[in-house]
C-alpha positions in Angstrom: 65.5 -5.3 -136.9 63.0 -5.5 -139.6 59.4 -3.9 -139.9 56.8 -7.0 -140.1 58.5 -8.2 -136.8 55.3 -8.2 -134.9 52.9 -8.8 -137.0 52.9 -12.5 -137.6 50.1 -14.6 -138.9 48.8 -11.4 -140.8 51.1 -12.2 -144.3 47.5 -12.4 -146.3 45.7 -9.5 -144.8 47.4 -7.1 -146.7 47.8 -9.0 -150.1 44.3 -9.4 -151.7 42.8 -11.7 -148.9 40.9 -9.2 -147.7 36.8 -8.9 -146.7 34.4 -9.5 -149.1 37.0 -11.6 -151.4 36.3 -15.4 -151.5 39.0 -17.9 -150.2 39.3 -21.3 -151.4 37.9 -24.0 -149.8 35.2 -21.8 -148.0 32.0 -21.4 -149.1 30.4 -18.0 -148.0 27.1 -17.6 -149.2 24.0 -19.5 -149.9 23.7 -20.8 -153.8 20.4 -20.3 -155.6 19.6 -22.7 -158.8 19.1 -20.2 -161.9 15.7 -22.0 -162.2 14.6 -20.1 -158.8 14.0 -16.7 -161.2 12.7 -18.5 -164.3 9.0 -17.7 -164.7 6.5 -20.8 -163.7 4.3 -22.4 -165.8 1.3 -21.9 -163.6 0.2 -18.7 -161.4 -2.6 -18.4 -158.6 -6.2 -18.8 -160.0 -4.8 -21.1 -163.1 -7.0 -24.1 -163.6 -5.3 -26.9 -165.0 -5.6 -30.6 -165.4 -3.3 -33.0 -163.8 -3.0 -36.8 -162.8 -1.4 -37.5 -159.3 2.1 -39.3 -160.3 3.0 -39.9 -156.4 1.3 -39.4 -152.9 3.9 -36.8 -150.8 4.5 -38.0 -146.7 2.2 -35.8 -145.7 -1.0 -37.2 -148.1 -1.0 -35.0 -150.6 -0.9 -36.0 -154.1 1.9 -34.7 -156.4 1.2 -33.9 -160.1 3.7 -31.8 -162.8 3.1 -29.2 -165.3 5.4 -28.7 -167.6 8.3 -30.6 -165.0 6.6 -28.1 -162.0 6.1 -30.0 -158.8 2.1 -29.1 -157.7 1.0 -30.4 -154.9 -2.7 -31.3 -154.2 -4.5 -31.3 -150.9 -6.2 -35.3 -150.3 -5.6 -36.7 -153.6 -4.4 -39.7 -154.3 -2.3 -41.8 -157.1 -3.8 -42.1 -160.6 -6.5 -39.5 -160.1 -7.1 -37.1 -163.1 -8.7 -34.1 -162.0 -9.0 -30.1 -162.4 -7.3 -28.1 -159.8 -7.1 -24.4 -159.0 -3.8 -23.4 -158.3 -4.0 -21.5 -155.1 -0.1 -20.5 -154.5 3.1 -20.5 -156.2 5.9 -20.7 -154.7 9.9 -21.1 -155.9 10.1 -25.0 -156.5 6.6 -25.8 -156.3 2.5 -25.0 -156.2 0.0 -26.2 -154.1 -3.7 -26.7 -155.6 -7.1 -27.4 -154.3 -9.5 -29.8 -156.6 -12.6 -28.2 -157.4 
């Protein structure tokens, strides 16, 4: 009689398929873009201008600095204005005109 006898369906467990250890065709984790920890162009309290390139669904008006998405509260397409950045977060800011 041989050893493994009982233990069928197991074969990987004990030949580097083990926890923590990534198998093909399974994706385990979330993925963040490397541009999540690059430093933003713009922090809170910046005052910058910007035109409003597109109006979001939700009204408000979306502008770019340096290719950073900041969205402003009410604008609308074609304004130039100064805005006050008010908070930064990973993929975009959101600004109030003043």
């Amino acid at each position: 009689m041989e050893e493994d006898e009982g233990n069928e369906g197991f074969e990987g467990r004990n030949q580097g398929e083990g926890r923590g250890q990534r198998r093909e065709g399974r994706d385990r984790g979330v993925s963040i873009k490397p541009s999540y920890f690059l430093e933003k162009p713009v922090k809170p309290g910046d005052e910058v201008d910007v035109t409003i390139e597109a109006v979001a669904s939700k009204g408000d008006g979306i502008a770019k600095v340096n290719g950073f998405v900041v969205f402003v509260k009410g604008a609308k397409q074609g304004e130039t204005m100064k805005v006050r950045i008010t908070d930064v977060k990973a993929r975009f800011a959101l600004a109030e005109r003043f």
